[in-house]
C-alpha positions in Angstrom: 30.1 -4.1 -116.8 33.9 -3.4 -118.4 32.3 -3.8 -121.4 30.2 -1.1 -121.3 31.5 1.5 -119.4 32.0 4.9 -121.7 35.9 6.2 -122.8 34.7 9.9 -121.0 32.3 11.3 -118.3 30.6 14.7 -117.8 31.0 15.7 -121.2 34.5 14.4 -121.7 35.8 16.1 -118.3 36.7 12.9 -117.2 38.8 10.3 -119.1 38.6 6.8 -117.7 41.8 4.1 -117.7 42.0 0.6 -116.2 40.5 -1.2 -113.5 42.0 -0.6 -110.1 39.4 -2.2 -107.7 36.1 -4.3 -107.6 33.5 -3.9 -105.2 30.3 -5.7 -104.4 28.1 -3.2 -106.6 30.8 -1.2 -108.3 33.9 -0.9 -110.7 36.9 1.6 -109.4 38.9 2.5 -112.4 41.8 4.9 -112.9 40.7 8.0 -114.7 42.2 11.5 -115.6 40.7 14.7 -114.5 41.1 16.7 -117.8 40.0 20.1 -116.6 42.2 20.2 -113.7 45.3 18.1 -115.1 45.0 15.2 -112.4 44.7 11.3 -111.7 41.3 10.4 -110.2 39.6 7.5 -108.7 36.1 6.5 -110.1 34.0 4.4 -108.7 30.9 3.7 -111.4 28.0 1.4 -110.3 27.3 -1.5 -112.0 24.1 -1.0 -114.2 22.1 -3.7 -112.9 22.5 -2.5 -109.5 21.4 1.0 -110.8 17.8 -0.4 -111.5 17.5 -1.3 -107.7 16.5 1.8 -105.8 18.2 0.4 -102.7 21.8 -0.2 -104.4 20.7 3.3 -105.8 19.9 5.3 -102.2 23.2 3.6 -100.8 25.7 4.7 -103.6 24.1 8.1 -103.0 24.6 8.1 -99.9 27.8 7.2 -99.9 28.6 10.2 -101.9 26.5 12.4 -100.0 28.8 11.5 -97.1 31.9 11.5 -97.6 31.8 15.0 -99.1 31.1 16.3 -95.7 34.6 14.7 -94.5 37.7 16.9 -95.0 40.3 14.8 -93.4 43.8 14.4 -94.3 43.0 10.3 -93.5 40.0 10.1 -95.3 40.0 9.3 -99.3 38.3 12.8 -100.2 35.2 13.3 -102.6 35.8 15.8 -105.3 32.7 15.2 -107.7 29.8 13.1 -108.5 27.4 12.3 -111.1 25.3 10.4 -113.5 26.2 9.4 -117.3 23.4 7.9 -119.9 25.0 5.0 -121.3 23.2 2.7 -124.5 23.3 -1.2 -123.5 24.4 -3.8 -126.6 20.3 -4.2 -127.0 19.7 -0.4 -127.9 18.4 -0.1 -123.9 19.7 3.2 -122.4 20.9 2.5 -119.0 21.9 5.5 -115.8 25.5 4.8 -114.9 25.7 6.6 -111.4 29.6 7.6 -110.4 31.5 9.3 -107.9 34.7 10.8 -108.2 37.6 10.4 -105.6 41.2 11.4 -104.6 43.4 8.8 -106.1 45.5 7.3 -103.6 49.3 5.7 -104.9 49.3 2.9 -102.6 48.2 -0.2 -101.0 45.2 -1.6 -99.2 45.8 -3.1 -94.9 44.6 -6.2 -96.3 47.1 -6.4 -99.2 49.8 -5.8 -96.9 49.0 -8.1 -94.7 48.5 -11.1 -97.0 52.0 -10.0 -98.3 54.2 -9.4 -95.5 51.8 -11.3 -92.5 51.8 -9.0 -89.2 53.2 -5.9 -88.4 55.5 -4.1 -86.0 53.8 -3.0 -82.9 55.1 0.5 -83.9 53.3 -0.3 -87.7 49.9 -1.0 -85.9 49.9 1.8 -83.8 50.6 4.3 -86.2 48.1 2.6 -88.8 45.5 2.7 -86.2 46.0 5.9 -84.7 45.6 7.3 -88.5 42.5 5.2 -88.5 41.2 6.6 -85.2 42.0 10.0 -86.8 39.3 9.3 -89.2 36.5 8.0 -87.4 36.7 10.0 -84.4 36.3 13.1 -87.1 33.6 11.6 -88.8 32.0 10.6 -85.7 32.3 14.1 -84.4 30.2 15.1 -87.7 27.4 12.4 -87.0 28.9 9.7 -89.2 29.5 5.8 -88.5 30.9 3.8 -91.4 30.2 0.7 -90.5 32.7 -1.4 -92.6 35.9 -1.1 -90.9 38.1 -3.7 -92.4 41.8 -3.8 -93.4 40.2 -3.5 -97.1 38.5 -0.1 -97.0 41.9 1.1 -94.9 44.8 2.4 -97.8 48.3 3.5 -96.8 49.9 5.7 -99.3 53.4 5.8 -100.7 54.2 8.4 -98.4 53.1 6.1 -95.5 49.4 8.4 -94.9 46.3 6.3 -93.6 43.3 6.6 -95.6 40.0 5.1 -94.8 38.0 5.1 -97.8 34.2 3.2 -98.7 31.9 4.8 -96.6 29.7 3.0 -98.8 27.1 2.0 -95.7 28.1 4.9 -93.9 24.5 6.2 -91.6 24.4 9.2 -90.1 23.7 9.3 -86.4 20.2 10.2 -86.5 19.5 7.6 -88.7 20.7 4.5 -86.9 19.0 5.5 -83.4 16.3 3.6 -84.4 16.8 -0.4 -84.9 17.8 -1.6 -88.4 14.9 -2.5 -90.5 14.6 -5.9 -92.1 14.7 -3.7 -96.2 18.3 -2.8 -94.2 19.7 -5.8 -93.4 22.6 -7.3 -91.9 25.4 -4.7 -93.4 29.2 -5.1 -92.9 32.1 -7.5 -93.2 32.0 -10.8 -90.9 35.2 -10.7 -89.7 35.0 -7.7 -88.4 31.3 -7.6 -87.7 30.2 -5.8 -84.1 28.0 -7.6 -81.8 25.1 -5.7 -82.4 25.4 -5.6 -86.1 25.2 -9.3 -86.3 22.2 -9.3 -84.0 20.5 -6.5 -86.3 20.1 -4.1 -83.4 20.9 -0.3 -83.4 24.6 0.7 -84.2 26.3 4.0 -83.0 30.1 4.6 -82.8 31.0 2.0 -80.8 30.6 -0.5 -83.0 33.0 1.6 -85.6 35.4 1.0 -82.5 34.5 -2.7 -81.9 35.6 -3.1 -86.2 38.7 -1.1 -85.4 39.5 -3.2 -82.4 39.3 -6.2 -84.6 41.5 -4.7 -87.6 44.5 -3.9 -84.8 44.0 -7.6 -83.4 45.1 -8.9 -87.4 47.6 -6.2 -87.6 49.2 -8.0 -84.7 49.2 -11.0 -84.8 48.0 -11.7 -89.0 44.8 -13.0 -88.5 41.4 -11.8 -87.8 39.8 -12.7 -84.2 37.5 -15.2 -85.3 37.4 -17.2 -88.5 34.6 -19.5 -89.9 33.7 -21.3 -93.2 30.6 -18.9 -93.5 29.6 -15.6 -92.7 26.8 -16.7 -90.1 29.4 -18.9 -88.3 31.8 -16.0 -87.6 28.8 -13.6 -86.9 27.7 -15.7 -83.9 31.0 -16.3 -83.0 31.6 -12.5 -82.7 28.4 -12.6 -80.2 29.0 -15.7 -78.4 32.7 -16.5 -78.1 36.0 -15.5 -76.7 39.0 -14.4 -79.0 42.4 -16.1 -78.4 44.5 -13.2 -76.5 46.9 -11.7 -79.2 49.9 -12.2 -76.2 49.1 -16.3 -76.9 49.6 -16.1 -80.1 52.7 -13.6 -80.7 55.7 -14.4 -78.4 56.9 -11.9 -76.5 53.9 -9.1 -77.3 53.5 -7.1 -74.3 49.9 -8.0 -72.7 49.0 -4.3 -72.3 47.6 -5.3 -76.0 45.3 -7.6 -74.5 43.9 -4.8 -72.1 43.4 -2.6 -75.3 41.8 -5.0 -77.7 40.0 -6.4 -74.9 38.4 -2.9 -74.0 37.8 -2.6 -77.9 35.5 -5.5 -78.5 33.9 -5.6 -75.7 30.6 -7.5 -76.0 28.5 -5.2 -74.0 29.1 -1.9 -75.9 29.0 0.3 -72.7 32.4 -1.5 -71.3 34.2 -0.5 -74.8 35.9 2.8 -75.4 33.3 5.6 -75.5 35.6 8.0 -78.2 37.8 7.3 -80.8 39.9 9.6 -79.0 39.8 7.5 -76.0 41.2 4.5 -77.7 43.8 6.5 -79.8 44.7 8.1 -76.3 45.6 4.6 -75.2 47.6 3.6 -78.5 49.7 7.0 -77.7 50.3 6.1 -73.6 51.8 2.6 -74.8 53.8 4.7 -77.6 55.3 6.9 -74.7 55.6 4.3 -72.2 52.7 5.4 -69.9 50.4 3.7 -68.3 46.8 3.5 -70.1 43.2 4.3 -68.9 42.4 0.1 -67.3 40.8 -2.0 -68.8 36.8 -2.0 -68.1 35.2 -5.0 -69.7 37.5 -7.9 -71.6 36.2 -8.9 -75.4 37.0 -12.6 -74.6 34.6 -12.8 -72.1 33.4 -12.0 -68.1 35.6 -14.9 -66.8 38.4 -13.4 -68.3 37.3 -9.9 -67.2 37.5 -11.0 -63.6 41.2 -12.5 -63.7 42.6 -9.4 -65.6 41.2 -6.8 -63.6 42.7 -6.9 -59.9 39.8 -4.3 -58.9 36.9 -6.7 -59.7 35.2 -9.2 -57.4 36.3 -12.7 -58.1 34.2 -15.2 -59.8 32.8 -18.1 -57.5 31.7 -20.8 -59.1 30.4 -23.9 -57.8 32.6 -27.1 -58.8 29.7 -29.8 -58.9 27.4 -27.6 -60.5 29.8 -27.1 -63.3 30.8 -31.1 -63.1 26.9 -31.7 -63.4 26.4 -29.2 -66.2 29.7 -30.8 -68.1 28.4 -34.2 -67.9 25.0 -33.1 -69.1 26.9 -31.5 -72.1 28.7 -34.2 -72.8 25.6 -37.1 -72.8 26.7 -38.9 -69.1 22.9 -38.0 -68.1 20.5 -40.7 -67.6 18.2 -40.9 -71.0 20.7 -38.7 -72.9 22.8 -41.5 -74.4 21.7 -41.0 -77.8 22.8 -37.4 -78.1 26.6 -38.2 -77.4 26.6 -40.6 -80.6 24.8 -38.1 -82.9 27.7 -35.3 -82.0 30.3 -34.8 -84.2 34.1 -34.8 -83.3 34.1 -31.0 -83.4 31.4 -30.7 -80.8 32.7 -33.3 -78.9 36.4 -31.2 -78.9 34.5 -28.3 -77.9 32.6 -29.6 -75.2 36.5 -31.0 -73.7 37.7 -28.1 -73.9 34.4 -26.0 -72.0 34.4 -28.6 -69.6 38.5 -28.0 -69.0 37.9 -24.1 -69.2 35.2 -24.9 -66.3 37.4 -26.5 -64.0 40.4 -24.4 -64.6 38.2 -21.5 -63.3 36.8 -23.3 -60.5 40.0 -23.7 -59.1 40.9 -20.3 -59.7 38.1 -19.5 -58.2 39.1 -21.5 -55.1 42.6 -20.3 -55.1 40.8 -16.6 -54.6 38.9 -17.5 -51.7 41.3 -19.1 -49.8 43.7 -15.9 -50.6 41.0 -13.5 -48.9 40.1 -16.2 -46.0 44.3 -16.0 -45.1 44.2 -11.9 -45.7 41.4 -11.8 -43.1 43.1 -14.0 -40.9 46.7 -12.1 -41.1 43.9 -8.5 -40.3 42.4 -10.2 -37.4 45.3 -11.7 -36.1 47.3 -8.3 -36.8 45.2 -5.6 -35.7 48.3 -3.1 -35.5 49.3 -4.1 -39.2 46.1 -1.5 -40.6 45.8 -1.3 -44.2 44.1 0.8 -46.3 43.4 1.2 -50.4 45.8 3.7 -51.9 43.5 6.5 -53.5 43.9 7.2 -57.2 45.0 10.3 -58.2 44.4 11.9 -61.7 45.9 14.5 -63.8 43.4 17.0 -62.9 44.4 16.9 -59.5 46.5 20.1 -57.9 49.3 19.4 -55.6 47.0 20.9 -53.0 44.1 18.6 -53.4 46.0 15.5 -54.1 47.9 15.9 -50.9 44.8 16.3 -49.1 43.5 13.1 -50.9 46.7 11.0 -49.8 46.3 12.2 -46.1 42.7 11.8 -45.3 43.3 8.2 -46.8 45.9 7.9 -43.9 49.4 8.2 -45.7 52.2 10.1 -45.9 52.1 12.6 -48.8 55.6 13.1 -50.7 56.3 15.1 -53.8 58.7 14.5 -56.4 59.4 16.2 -60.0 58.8 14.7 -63.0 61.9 16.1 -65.3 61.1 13.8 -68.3 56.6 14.6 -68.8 55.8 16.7 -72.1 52.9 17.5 -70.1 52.7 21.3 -68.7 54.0 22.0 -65.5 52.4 21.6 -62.8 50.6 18.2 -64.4 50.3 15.7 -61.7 51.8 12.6 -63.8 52.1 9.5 -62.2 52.0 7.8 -58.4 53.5 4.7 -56.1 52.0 2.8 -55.1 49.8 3.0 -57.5 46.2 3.8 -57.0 43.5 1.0 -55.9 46.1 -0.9 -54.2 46.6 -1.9 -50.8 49.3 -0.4 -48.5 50.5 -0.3 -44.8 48.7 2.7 -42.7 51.2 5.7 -42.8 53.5 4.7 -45.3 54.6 7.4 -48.0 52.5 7.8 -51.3 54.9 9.1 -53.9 53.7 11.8 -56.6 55.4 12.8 -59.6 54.2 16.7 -61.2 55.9 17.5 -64.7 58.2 20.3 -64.6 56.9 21.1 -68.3 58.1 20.2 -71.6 61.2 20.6 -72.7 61.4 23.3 -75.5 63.0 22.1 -78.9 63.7 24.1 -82.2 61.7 22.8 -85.0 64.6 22.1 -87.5 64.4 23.4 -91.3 63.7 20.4 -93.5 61.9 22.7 -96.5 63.1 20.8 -99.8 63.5 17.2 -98.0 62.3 14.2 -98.9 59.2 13.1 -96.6 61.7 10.2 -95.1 64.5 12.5 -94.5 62.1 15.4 -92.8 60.4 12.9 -90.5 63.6 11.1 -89.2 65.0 14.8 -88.5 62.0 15.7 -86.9 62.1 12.7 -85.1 66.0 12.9 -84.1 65.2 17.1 -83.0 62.3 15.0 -80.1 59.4 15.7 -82.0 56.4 13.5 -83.4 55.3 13.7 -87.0 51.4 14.4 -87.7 49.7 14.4 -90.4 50.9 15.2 -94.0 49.3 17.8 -96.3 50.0 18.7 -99.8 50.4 21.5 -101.3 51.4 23.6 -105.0 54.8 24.9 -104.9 56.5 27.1 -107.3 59.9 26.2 -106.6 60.1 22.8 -104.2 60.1 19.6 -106.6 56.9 17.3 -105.9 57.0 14.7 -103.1 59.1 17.2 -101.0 58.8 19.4 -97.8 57.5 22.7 -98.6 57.4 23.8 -95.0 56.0 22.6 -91.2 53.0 23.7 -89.0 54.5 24.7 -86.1 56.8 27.0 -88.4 60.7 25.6 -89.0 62.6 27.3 -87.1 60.1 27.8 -84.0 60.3 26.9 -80.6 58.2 24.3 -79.3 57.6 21.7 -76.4 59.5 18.3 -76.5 57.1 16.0 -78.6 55.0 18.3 -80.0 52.8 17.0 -83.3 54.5 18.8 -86.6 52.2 19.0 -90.1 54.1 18.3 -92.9 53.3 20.2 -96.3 54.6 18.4 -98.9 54.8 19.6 -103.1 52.3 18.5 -105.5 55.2 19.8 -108.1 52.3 22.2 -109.6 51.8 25.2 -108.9 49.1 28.0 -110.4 49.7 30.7 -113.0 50.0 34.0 -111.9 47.7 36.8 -113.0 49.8 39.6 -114.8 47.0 40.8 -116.6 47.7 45.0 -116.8 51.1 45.1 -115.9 54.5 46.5 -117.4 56.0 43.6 -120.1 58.8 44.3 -117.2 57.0 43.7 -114.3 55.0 40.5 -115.8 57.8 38.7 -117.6 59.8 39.0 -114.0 56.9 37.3 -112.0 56.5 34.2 -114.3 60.0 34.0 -114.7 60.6 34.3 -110.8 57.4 30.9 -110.7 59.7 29.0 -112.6 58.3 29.4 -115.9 59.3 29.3 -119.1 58.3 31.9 -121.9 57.3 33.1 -124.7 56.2 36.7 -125.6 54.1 37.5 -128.3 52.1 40.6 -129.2 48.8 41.6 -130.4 46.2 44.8 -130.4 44.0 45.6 -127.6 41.2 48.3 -127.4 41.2 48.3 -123.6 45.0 47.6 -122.6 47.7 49.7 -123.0 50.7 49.2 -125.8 53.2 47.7 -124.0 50.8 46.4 -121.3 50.2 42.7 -120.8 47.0 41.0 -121.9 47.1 37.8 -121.2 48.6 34.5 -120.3 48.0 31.0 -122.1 47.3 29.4 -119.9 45.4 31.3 -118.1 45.6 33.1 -115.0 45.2 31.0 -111.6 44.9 27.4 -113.7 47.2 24.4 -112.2 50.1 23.4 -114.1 53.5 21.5 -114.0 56.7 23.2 -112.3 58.5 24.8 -115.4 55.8 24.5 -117.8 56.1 27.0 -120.9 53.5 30.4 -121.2 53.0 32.5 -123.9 52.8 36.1 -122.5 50.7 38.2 -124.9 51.7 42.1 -124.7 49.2 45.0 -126.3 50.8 47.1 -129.3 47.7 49.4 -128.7 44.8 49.8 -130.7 44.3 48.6 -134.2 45.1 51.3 -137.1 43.5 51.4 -140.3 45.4 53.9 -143.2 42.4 56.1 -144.9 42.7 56.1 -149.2 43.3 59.6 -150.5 39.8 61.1 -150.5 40.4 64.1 -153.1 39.5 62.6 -155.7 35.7 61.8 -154.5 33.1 63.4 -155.9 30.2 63.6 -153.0 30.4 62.9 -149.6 28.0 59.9 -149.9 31.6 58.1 -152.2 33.2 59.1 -149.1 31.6 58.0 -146.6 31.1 54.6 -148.2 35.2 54.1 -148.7 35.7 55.1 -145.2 32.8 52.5 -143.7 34.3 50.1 -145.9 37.5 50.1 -143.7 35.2 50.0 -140.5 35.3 53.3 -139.4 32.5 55.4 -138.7 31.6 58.6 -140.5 29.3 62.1 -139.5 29.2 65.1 -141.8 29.7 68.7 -140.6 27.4 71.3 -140.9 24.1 69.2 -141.6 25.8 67.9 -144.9 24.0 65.4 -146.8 25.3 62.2 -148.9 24.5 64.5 -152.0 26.6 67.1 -151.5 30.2 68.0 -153.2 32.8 66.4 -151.1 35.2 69.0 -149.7 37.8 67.4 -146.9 38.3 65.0 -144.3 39.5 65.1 -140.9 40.5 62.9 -137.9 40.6 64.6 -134.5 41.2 67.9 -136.0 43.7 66.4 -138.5 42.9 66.5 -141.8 43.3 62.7 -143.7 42.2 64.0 -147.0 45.4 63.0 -148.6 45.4 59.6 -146.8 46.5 59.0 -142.7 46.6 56.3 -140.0 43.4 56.7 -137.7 42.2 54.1 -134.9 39.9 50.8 -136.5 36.3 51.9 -135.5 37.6 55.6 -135.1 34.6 58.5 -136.3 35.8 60.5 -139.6 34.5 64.4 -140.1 33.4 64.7 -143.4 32.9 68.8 -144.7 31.0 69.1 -148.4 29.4 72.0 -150.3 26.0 72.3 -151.5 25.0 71.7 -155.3 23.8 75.0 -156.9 20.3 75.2 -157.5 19.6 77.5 -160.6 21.8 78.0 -164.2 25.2 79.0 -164.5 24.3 82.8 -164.8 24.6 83.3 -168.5 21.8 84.3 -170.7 20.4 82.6 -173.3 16.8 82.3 -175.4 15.1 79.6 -177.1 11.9 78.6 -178.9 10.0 75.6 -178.8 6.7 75.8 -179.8 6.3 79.4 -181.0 5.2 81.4 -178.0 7.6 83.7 -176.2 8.4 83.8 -173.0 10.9 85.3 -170.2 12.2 84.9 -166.7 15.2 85.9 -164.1 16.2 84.3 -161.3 19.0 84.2 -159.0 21.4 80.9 -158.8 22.6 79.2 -156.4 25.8 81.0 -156.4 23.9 84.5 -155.8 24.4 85.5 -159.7 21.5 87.6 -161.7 20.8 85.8 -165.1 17.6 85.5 -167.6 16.1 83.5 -170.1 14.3 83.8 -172.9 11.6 81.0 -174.6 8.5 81.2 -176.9 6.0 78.7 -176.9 2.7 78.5 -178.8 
């Protein structure tokens, strides 16, 4: 495809460079944006795939979109398009392309096969911007489908961008099941459930892909692993996923509970939102407790012995022992099978078998736990217990101490002093709720006493590392970054915050930052004073140069114009030429006393492109008499305005003789007349004719 991919597209707007990215239907290369003086991203479709109306529909598609998407962590469409290109054989071939935001960075997956895991703080931060994206795309009816650390880029700056919505559906389109022209569409590793199965997707399964993408970040490898796609694709609908706690020392197990709740098998135990899992991912961040797990990904067994609040799991020992051995070949008649096996199934079977009685005497352990507790309640009637009720942030102080009472305990408040919650906000509770607690004993609740107010502190002109650690230090959280032209901040730093520097606002409060693209647009002077316009360019940051030239329609000493021109994007401290009007063009009229008619005139005059009309019904014919201009007479040469209209006065040529008398004979007869000349004059003449 390299070979034959054009040096320019859409009539030369678009100047393509080197290859920056393959795909499985298209090339991505590095172009330049000629009109508006920036670096692109184009992706171009491979020709072959362009014959296919499938490959054809889907690049559409993607295009289609993703330019409904205006999100700060979503790779941005700007354009899109279709080039005729002539193969080697004389064939002409349609090259489909789309053009993107360029993004000066590096893929998850890159940076993961470079540096192996992340930080916890990395992988929250890289998923909450992930999060960001899909629960805005989701909110407009899209799913991706293909969320993998390879469609997710992190900029230089450190911004998440999800980009390739290249099987992106809308909603309405994947409510029905997926057809078999559809297919099977994603990447294994990170394949939902239901996508490897071929049934209906919906936003869930985006979060199931997600779920798996944070499980790598943490602990540098994907849930499940195979040598083919099928074999991780079943594993993904049959089998549990190591814990990431068992395999990174030390990592807090909360993460279990959240990747667990993320790729849950049945979709209906996973997070419902996007913003439901992000609002997990920012309680861990700020040390508060998150939402409970509801179903585990790595299985029901393991669902049962996280979750306190579930019924245990009772499994019948000999059953399993029976069910092992027929697994394993010890049946009667089954002999054969256990020598056809293969080592691998062999270790599989082991280690089921070991799983099996683990949990049955886990399962025992349980029962004989509740057969004491009812013992200790019979034995004990005074001792009562009851189930401590859960309280939530919705609550009022009035109806959560109602709650605590009627469930038989004392109610006690107490002030949270350290919430950025508003006040009032019922925040947290001991014991906590679903647990089991003595009859009358006190039920702590804690209800913020509202955020703390912080100034948001001035970091205009810093760079984006500096700005975030002082907005950090000043006990606020950095959002997401914006970019923006500037006339006078250099590029890659802070132009200014949303909530406004300098503003008061509550402890932890997300800031915007708007960071310089270095560019910034030429202003419009068009009409004003040479003054007033060289001041405003000069106060942008430009340099100058003034030049003049003649306008019918702008004043002298008026601007005209700007090159280049008014409101287009250019570098900080790029040079314009300010043009300035000297007024209308003049054109100097030759001396015209020395013409003879009025037609000689007029056809010197036109020859200088000015227009010409004769006074008093004069005629080209007539004796040329004077010139004027506005009054002024320019028969003896003047300065008049190009395309100007010149008065021309002439006298009309006598009609008769010059008055004198005279006689003459030419052929014998005689005659006589008298008339009257033009000039009003009496005279005669004579003839004789034959």
């Amino acid at each position: 495809m390299s070979d034959n991919i054009p040096q320019t597209l859409a009539n030369g707007r678009y100047r393509i460079g080197r290859v920056i990215g393959h795909g499985g239907m298209a090339e991505v290369r590095l172009a330049t944006d000629t009109r508006l003086g920036r670096q692109v991203a184009i992706k171009i479709m491979r020709a072959d795939f362009a014959r296919d109306p499938n490959f054809l529909a889907r690049f559409h598609r993607e295009a289609h979109s993703v330019a409904q998407l205006n999100n700060p962590n979503i790779v941005s469409i700007y354009d899109s398009g279709e080039e005729t290109v002539t193969e080697p054989n004389g064939d002409q071939e349609l090259l489909p392309y789309i053009v993107m935001e360029y993004v000066h960075g590096e893929t998850l997956r890159d940076i993961l096969h470079e540096n192996g895991p992340l930080s916890v703080r990395d992988a929250e931060q890289v998923m909450i911007g992930t999060l960001n994206a899909l629960e805005y795309s989701h909110r407009r009816g899209i799913i991706h489908r293909d969320i993998k650390p390879g469609n997710i880029m992190i900029s230089d700056q450190g911004v998440v961008k999800v980009m390739d919505f290249g099987i992106a559906r809308a909603l309405d389109e994947t409510s029905s099941a997926v057809t078999k022209s559809q297919g099977v569409v994603g990447t294994a590793q990170y394949l939902s459930p239901e996508q490897a199965q071929g049934k209906t997707v919906d936003m869930r399964s985006d979060l199931y892909s997600a779920g798996c993408v944070l499980y790598e970040m943490l602990t540098g490898r994907p849930p499940f692993t195979g040598d083919a796609p099928v074999a991780i694709a079943y594993q993904h609908v049959t089998e549990t996923a190591t814990p990431p706690s068992e395999l990174v020392p030390g990592l807090p197990k909360v993460w279990d509970q959240i990747i667990a709740k993320a790729m849950a098998k049945d979709r209906d135990q996973r997070y419902s939102t996007a913003a439901d899992f992000k609002r997990d991912l920012l309680a861990v961040a700020a040390g508060r407790p998150i939402s409970g797990p509801q179903a585990s990904g790595t299985g029901a067994d393991t669902e049962a012995a996280t979750d306190p609040f579930l019924p245990p799991v009772v499994v019948d020992p000999s059953a399993q022992n029976a069910q092992a051995a027929e697994q394993d070949g010890d049946q009667p008649g089954k002999a054969t099978a256990t020598s056809t096996k293969t080592r691998e199934q062999q270790a599989a079977a082991r280690k089921k078998k070991k799983r099996i009685i683990i949990w049955s005497c886990v399962a025992g352990a349980v029962l004989l736990a509740v057969l004491i507790a009812v013992l200790v309640h019979v034995l004990s009637p005074s001792e009562q217990t009851a189930q401590v009720p859960r309280l939530t942030a919705e609550m009022t102080e009035t109806r959560a101490r109602q709650v605590v009472e009627d469930a038989g305990f004392v109610f006690q408040r107490k002030t949270d002093t350290g919430s950025s919650q508003s006040k009032g906000t019922l925040t947290k509770q001991s014991p906590a709720g679903g647990t089991t607690a003595k009859k009358g004993s006190t039920v702590t609740v804690w209800f913020s006493s509202g955020p703390e107010s912080v100034t948001v502190p001035n970091v205009a002109g810093m760079s984006q590392s500096r700005a975030k650690a002082a907005l950090k230090k000043a006990g606020l959280t950095v959002g997401s970054t914006s970019f923006e032209d500037s006339a006078t901040v250099e590029k890659d730093h802070v132009t200014r915050t949303d909530p406004a520097i300098a503003s008061s606002q509550p402890r932890g409060t997300s800031v915007t930052l708007y960071i310089s693209t270095g560019r910034l647009a030429v202003p419009d002077v068009a009409g004003k004073s040479q003054q007033e316009a060289t001041a405003l360019l000069k106060q942008s940051g430009f340099s100058l140069t003034v030049r003049e030239e003649s306008s019918d329609s702008v004043s002298k000493g008026s601007a005209i114009r700007t090159d280049p021109v008014a409101g287009s994007t250019v570098t900080q401290g790029s040079m314009v030429t300010l043009y300035i009007s000297t007024g209308q063009e003049m054109v100097t009229t030759p001396r015209l006393t020395g013409y003879q008619t009025l037609g000689d005139a007029k056809a010197a005059l036109q020859g200088l492109g000015l227009n010409v009309q004769y006074a008093n019904g004069g005629q080209d014919s007539w004796t040329y008499v004077s010139a004027s201009y506005n009054g002024t007479s320019i028969s003896n040469g003047g300065s008049v305005p190009k395309g100007a209209t010149v008065t021309l006065t002439g006298q009309k040529p006598q009609s008769g003789g010059s008055g004198s008398t005279g006689s003459g004979s030419s052929d014998g007869s005689s005659s006589s007349s008298t008339g009257t000349d033009g000039s009003g004059s009496t005279g005669s003449s004579t003839g004789t004719g034959q």
